[in-house]
C-alpha positions as CSV (number, residue, x, y, z in Angstrom):
1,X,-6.3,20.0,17.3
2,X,-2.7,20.7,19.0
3,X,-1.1,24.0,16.3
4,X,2.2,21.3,15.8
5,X,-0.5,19.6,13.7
6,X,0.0,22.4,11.0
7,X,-3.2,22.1,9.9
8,X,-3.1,23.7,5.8
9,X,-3.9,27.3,5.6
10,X,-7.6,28.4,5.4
11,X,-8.7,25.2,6.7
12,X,-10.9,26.4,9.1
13,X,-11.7,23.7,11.7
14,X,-15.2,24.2,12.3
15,X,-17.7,22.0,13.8
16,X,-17.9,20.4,10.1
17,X,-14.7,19.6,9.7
18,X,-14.6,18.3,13.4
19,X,-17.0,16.1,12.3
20,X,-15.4,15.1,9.2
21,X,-12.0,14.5,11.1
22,X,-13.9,12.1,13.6
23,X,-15.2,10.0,10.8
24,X,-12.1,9.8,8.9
25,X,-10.1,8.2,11.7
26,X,-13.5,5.7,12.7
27,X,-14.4,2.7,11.4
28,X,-11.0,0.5,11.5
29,X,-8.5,-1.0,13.6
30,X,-6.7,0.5,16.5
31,X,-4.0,1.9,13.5
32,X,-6.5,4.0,12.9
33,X,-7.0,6.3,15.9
34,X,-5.9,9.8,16.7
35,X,-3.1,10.3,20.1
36,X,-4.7,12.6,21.8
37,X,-1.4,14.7,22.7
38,X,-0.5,15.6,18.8
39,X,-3.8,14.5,16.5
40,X,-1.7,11.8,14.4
41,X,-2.4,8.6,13.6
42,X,0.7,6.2,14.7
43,X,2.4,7.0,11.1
44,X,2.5,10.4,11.9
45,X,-0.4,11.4,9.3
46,X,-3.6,12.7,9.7
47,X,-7.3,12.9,8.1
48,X,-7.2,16.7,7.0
49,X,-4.8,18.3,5.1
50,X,-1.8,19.6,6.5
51,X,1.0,22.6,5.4
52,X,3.9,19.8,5.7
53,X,6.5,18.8,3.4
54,X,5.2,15.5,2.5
55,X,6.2,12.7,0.4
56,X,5.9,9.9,2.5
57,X,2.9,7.7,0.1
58,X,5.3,5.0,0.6
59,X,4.4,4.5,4.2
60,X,0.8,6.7,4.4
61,X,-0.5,10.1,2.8
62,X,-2.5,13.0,4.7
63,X,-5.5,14.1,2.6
64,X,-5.1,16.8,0.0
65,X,-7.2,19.9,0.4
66,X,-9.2,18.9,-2.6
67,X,-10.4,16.0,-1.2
68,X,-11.1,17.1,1.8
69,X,-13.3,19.9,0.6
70,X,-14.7,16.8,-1.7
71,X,-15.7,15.4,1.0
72,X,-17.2,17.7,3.2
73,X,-19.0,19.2,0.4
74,X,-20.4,15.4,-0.3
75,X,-21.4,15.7,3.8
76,X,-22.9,18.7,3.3
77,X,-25.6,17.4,0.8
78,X,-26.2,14.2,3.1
79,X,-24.1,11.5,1.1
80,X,-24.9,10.0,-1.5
81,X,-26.7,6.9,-0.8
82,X,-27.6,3.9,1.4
83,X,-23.9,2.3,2.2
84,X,-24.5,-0.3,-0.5
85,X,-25.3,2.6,-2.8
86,X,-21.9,4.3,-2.4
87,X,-19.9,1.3,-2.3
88,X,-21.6,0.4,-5.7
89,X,-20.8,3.3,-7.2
90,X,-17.6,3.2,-6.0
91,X,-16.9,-0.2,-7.9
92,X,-18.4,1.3,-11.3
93,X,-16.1,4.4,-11.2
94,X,-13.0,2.0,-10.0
95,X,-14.3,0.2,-13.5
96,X,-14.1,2.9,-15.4
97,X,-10.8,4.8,-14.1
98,X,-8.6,1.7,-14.8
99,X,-10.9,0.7,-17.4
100,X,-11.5,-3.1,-16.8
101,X,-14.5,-4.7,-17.7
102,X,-18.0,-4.9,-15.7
103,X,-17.1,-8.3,-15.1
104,X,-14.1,-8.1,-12.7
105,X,-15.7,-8.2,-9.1
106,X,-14.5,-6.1,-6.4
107,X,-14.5,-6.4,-3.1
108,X,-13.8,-3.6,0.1
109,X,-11.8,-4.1,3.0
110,X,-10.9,-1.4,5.9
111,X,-7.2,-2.1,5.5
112,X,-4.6,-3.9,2.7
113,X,-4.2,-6.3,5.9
114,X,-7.6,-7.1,5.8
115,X,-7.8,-7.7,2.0
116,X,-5.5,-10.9,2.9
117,X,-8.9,-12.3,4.5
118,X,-10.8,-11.6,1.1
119,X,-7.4,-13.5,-1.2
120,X,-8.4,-16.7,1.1
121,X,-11.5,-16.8,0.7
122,X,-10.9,-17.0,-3.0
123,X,-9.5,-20.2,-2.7
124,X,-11.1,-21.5,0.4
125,X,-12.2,-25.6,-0.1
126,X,-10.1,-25.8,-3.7
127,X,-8.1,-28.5,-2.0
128,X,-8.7,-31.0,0.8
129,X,-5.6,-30.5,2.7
130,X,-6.1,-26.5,2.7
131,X,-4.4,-23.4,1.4
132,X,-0.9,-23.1,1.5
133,X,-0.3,-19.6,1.3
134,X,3.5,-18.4,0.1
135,X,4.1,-14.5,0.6
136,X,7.0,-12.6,-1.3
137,X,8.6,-10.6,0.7
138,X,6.6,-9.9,4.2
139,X,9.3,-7.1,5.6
140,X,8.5,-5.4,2.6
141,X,4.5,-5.7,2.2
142,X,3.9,-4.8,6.2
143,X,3.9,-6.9,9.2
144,X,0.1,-7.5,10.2
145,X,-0.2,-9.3,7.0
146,X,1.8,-12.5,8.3
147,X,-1.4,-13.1,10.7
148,X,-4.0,-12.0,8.1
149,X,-2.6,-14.5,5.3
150,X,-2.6,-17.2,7.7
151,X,-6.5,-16.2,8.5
152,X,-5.9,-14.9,11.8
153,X,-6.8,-11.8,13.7
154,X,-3.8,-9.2,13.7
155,X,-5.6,-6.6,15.6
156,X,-7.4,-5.9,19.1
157,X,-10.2,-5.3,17.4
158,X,-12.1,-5.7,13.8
159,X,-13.1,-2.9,11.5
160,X,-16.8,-3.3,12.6
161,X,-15.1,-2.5,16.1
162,X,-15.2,-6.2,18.0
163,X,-12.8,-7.0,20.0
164,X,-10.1,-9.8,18.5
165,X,-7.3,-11.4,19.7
166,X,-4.1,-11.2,17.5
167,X,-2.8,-14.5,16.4
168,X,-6.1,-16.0,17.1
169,X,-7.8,-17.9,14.3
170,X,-10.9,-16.7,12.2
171,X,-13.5,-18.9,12.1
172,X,-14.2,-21.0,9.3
173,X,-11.1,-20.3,7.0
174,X,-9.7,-23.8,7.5
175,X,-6.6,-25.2,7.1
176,X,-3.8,-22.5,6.4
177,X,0.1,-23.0,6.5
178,X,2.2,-20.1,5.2
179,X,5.5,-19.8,4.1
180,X,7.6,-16.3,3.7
181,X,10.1,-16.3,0.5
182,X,12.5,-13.5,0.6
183,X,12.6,-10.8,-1.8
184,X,16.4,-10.1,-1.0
185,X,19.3,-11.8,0.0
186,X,21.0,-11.9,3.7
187,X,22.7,-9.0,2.3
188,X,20.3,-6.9,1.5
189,X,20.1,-7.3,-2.3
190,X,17.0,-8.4,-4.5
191,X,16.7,-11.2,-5.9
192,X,16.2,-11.5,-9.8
193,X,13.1,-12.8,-10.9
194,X,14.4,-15.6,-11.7
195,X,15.3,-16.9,-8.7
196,X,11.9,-15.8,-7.2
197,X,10.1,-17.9,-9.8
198,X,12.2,-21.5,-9.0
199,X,11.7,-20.4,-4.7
200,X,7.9,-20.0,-5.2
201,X,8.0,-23.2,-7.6
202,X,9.6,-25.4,-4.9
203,X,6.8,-24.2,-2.1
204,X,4.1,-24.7,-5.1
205,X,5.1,-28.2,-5.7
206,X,5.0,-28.9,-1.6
207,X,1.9,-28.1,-1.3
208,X,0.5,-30.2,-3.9
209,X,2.7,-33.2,-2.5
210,X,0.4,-32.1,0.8
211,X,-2.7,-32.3,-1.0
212,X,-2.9,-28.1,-0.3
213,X,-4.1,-25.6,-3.2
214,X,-1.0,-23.2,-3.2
215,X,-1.9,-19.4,-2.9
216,X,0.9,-17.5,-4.6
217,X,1.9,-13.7,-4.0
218,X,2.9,-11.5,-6.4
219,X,4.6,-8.4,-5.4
220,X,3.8,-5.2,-7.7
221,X,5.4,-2.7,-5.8
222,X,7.0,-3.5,-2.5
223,X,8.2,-0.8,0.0
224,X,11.3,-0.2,-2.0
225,X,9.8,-0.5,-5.7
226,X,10.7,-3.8,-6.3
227,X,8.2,-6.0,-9.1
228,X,8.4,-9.4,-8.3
229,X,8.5,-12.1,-10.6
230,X,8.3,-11.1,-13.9
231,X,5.2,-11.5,-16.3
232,X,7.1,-14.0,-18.3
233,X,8.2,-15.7,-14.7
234,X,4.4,-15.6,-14.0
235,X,3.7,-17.0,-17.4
236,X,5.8,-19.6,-16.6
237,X,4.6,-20.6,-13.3
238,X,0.9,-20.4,-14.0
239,X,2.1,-22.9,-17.3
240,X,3.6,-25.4,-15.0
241,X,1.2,-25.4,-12.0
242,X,-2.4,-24.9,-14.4
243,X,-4.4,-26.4,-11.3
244,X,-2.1,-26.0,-8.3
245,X,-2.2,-22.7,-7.6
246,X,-3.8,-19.6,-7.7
247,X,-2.6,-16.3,-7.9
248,X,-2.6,-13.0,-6.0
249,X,-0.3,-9.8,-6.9
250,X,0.0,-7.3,-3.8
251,X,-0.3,-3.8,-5.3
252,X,-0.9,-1.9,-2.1
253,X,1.0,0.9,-2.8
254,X,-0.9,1.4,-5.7
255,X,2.0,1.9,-8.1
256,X,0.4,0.3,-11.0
257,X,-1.1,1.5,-14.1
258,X,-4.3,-0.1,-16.1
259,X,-2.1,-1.7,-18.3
260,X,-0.3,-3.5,-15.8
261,X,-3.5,-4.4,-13.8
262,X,-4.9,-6.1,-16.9
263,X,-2.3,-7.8,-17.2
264,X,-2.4,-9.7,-14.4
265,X,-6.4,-9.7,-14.8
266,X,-6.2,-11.5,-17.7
267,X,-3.8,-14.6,-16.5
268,X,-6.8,-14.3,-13.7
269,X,-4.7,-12.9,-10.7
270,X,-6.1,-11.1,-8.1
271,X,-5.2,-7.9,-7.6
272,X,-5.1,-6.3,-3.7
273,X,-4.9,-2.3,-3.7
274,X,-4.7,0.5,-1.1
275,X,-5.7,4.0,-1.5
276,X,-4.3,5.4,1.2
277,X,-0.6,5.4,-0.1
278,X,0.4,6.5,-4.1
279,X,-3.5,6.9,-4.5
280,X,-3.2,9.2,-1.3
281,X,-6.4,8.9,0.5
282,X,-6.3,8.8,4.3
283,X,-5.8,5.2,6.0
284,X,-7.2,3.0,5.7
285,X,-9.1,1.5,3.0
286,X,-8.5,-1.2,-0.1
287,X,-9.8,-3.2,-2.8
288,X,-9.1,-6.4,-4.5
289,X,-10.6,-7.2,-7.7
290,X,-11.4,-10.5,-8.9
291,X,-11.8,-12.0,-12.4
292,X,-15.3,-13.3,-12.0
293,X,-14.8,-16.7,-12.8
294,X,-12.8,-17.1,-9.3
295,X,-15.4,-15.0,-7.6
296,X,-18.3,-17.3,-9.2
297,X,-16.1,-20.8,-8.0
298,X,-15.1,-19.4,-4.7
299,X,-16.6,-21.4,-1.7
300,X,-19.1,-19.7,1.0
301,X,-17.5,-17.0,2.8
302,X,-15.8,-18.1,6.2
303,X,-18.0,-17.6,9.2
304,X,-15.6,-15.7,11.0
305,X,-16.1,-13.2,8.1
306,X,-18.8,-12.0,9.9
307,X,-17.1,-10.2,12.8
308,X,-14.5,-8.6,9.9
309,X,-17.0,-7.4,6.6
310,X,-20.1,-5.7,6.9
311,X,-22.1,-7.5,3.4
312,X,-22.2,-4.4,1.2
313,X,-18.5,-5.1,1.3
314,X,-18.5,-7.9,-0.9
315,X,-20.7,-7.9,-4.3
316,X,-24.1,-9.7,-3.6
317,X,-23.6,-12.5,-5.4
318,X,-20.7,-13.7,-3.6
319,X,-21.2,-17.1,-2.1
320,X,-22.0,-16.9,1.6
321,X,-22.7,-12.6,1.1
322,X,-25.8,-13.1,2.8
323,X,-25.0,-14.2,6.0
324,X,-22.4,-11.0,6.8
325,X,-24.1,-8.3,8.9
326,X,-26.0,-5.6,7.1
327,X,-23.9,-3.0,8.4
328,X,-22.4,0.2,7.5
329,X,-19.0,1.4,8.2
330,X,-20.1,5.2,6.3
331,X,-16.3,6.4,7.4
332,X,-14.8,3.4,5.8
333,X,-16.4,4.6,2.5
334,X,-15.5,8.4,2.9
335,X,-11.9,6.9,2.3
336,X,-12.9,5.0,-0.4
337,X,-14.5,8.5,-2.0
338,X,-10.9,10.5,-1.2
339,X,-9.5,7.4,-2.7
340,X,-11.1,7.0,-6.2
341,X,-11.4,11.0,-6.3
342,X,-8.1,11.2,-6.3
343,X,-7.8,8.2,-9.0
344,X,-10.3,9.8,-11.7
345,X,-8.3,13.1,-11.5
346,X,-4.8,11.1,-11.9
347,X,-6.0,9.0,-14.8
348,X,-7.3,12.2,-16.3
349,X,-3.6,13.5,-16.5
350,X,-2.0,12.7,-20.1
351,X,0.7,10.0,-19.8
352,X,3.4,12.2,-21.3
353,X,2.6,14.6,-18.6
354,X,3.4,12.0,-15.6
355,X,6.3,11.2,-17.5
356,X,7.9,14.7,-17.3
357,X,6.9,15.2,-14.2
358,X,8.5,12.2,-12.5
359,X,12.0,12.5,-14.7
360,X,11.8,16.5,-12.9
361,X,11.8,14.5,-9.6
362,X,14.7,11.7,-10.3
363,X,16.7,15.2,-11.8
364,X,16.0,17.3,-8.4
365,X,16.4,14.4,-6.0
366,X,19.8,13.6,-7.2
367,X,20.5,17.4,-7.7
368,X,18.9,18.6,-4.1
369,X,19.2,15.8,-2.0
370,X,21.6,12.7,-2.7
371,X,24.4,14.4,-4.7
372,X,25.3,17.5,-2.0
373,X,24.7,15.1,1.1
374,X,26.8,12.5,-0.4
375,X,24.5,10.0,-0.3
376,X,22.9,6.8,-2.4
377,X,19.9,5.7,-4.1
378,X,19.1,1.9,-3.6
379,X,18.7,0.4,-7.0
380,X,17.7,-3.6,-7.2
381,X,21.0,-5.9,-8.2
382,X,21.1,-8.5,-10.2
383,X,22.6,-12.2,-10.9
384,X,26.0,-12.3,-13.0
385,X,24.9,-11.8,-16.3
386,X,22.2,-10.5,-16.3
387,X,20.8,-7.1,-17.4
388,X,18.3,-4.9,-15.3
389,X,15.1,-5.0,-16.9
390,X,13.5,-1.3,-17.5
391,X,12.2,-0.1,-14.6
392,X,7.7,0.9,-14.5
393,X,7.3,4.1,-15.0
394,X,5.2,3.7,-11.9
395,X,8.1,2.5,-10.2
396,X,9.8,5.9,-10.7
397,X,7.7,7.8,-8.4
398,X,9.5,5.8,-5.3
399,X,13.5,6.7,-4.5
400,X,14.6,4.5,-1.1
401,X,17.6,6.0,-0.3
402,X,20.6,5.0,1.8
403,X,21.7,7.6,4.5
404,X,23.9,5.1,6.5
405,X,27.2,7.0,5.3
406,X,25.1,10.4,6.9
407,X,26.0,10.8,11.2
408,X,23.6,9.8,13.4
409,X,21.9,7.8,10.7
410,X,24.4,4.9,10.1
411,X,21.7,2.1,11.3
412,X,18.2,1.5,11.0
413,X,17.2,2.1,14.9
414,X,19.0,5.4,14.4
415,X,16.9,6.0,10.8
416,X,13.6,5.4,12.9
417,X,14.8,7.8,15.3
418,X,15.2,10.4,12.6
419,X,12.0,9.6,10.8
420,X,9.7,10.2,13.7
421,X,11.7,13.8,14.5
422,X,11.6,15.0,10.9
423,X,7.9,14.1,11.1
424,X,7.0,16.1,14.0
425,X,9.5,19.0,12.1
426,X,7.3,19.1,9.2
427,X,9.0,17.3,7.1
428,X,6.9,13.4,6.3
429,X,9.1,10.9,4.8
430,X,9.1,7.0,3.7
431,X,9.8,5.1,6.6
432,X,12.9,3.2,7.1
433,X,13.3,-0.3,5.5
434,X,15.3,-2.7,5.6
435,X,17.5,-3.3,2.7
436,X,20.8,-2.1,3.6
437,X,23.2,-4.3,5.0
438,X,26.4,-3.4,7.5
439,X,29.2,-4.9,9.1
440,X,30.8,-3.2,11.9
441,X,33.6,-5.3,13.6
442,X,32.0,-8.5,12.5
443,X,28.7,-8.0,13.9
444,X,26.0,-7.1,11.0
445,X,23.2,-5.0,10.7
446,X,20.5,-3.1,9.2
447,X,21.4,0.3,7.5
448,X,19.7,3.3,8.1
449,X,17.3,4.4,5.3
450,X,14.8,6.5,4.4
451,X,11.9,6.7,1.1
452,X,10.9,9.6,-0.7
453,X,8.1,9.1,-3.1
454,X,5.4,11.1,-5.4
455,X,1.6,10.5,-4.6
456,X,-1.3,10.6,-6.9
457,X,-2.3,14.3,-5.2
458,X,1.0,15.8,-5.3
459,X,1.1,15.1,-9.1
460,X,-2.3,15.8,-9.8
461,X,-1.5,19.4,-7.8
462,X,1.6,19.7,-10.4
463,X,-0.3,19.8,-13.6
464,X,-1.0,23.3,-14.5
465,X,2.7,24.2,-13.3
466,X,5.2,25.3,-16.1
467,X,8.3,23.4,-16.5
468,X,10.3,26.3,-14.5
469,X,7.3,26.4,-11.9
470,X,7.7,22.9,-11.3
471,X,11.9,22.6,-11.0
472,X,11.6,25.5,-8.7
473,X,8.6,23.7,-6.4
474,X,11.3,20.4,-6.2
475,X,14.1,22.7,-5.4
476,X,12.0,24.4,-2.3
477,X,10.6,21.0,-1.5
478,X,13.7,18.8,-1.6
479,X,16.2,22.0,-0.6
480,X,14.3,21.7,2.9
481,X,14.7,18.3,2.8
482,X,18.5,17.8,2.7
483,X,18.4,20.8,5.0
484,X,16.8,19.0,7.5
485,X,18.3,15.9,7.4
486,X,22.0,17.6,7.3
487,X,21.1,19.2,10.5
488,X,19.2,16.5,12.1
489,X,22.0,14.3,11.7
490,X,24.4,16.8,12.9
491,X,23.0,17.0,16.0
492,X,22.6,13.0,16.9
493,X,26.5,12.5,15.7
């Protein structure tokens, strides 16, 4: 591995490790594979721990130290299982750390992209004229899904390593027209609920004028924080469209907590999650769980599911399970492991605790970072007369931040620039999003931009800190930051 990699010290990168590595980045799409020039991924991450600055679990995490030793330790002792074993295991301890009940079926998928395949086939058949599937907010949920939620290919290859064809249709997934409503305004700003809930009632009550079973997302969590609608919005819709539609609430950055995913369980949502960002496992892997009485009406999986999910991948009993291959993708459930390790030890940590932890982030980020560089902290807006509803804790842990006001950094192009450089620097941010909005002589554009949030390992790494040890770890961490990006955008001015 090239020594820019900064591989974390005492990791010795022995022929087990090698190993290890190999595995970690195997079993997935092309997103998945190491350059060969500076062993990253094309986020800039890799699958061993690394001595970086990193608080980048908005975009993708590295692997702590502690799970990687987790893992090669679980190596070591030759696994722990037959593939189906593992993944079954995996679903009972998923059970247990969020505590929902037995009954809720889970379901793997290599990627959060791919988990769009396992939403449709929830509702696959429900309606003679197809699915009509509304996303919320597709520039802030990742750009692969468009294909995915329409059940096509978005890769050159599968998971299971076949070759695809991008845009190309999956086989067997029917009828699917899709439909993108906005999370924010042509000028940047979010939308209230509100006016979420009446955009996804209008597409709701098209598709049932086209005789199509509407599949309606739910954003928990976007790239910028944003929860979209409301419970009582939700309420509401699933009230006024009881046979219409069906539900789905993207939680892929896995800012949720248990309370907020049975929530949504019990108005029977599915709920899609990714380990490899808050939960901070390394990409990719994900999981959607289903209340059981979707999972028990849903129709036999889509042919084309074959070249996608190996069977263990789905619960047994899942209509159509039987004809997947009876493969095993072992590397796509060494992520799952670093995934729900990291989720047990996170639950573990007393809810007061994550609380003080988090406000000693907001309090050194504004202190390190945004006041001395001059800089802001985008906040969701709201409709004349309203108020902003209180933000989930979980939402706390993610601070998108506008550097357009900083030289060399004014627009997005410019942010993405800075991104990559601070990445190769040692320093792993958020990437850039766009939620910023300029006007220069009449001609509008995208603001630069940049995310800093907490992961599940960086916080679990925090507990047995005092509160002094902990303000001084922020003021080292974010000190570098803001040192960084003052000179980085010194130098492009």
């Amino acid at each position: 591995m090239p020594s820019y990699n900064l591989p974390a010290a005492g990791l010795v990168l022995d022929d087990a490790c090698d190993a290890l590595v190999t595995k970690l980045s195997s079993g997935g799409d092309e997103r998945i594979s190491l350059r060969a020039d500076t062993g990253l991924n094309k986020y800039y991450s890799a699958p061993y721990p690394r001595d970086v600055i990193a608080y980048s679990s908005s975009t993708v995490s590295d692997i702590s130290a502690d799970a990687f030793a987790h893992l090669l330790a679980l190596e070591a002792a030759g696994g722990s299982g037959s593939y189906a074993e593992r993944l079954d295991g995996l679903r009972e301890r998923i059970g247990s750390a969020y505590e929902f009940p037995a009954t809720v079926q889970i379901v793997f998928a290599a990627s959060g992209t791919d988990l769009e395949y396992v939403a449709l086939a929830c509702v696959r058949e429900r309606a003679e004229g197809g699915i009509h599937n509304i996303l919320l907010g597709a520039d802030e949920i990742g750009s692969g899904c468009i294909h995915s939620a329409h059940g096509r290919y978005f890769a050159q290859k599968t998971a299971l390593g076949l070759a695809s064809e991008p845009a190309k249709d999956v086989a067997g997934c029917g009828q699917v027209s899709l439909v993108d409503v906005p999370v924010r305004c042509g000028e940047g700003l979010a939308c209230s609920s509100a006016t979420i809930a009446e955009s996804l009632a209008q597409e709701i009550e098209l598709a049932a004028g086209e005789g199509k079973h509407a599949l309606v997302h739910v954003v928990h969590g976007s790239k910028t924080g944003l929860v979209l609608p409301e419970l009582r919005d939700l309420d509401s819709l699933r009230n006024r469209f009881p046979n219409d539609a069906t539900f789905v609430v993207d939680a892929c950055q896995a800012r949720i907590t248990s309370e907020a995913i049975a929530d949504y369980l019990a108005r029977d949502c599915i709920v899609l999650l990714t380990g490899s960002k808050f939960m901070g496992a390394p990409p990719f892997n994900g999981f959607a769980l289903i209340p059981d009485r979707l999972a028990r009406s849903s129709a036999p999986l889509p042919e084309g599911f074959a070249r996608i999910f190996n069977g263990a991948e789905f619960p047994a009993d899942w209509p159509g399970a039987e004809a997947l291959p009876d493969g095993e993708n072992q590397s796509l459930a060494l992520r799952l492991e670093a995934a729900v390790f990291e989720l047990e030890r996170f639950q573990r940590i007393p809810i007061a605790r994550v609380e003080a932890m988090i406000a000693a982030f907001e309090d050194a980020l504004h202190a390190e970072v945004i006041e001395p560089l001059g800089i802001k902290r985008v906040v969701p807006n709201f409709g004349e007369g309203e108020t902003a509803p209180d933000r989930p804790i979980e939402m706390r842990t993610l601070a998108t931040l506008d550097i357009s006001m900083l030289p060399g950094a004014r627009t997005f192009d410019e942010a993405q620039v800075l991104h990559r450089e601070l990445a190769f620097d040692g320093i792993r941010l958020g990437q850039p999003v766009k939620c910023v909005r300029l006007n220069d002589g009449g001609r509008p554009g995208w603001g630069g931009t940049l995310r800093i949030g907490l992961s599940m390992p960086i916080m679990s790494g925090w507990v047995q800190l005092t509160e002094a040890e902990l303000a001084q770890v922020l003021r080292d961490h974010l000190g570098q930051v803001r040192e960084s990006l003052g000179l980085k955008t010194l130098h492009h001015a």
